[in-house]
N, C-alpha and C positions, 0 to 999 in steps of 0.2 A: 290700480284698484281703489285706493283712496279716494282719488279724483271723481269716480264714480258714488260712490258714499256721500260725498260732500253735496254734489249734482244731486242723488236722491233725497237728502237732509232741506236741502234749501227749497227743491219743487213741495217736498210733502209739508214743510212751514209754509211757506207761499198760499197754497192750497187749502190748508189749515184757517189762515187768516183770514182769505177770501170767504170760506164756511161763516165765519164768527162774524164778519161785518154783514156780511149776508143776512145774518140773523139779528143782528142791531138793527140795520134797514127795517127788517118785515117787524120786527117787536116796539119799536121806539117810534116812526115814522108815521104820518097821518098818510090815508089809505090816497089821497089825491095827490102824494109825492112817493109813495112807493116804487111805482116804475121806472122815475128819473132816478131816485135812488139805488136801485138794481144795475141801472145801466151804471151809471156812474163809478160802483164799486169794480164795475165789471172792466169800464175801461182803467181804473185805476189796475185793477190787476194785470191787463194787458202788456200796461205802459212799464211795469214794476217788472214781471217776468220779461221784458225783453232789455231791461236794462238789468237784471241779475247774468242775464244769458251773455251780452255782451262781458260783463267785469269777467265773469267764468270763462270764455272763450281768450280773455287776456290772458288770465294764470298760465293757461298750459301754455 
């Protein structure tokens, strides 16, 4: 039951993060890099969640 806890903790941060850079991008960003900066947070988060998902798939 724990393990699941931890798994919900780390997706809803992740998730979280990805909100708040998302928001840096659209707030901070000149409007003719905005979409590169969309994508980019986007694959950052991709590459993030599948390298959290791996460490987590070790634990158990």
């Amino acid at each position: 039951m724990k393990r699941e806890w931890i798994e919900i903790g780390i997706s809803t941060g992740l998730v979280f993060l990805m909100i708040v850079m998302l928001l840096v991008v659209e707030l901070n960003v000149s409007a003719d890099l905005k979409s590169a900066g969309f994508a980019l947070v986007v694959i950052l988060f991709i590459i993030v969640m599948g390298l959290v998902g791996i460490k987590l798939a070790d634990i158990s």
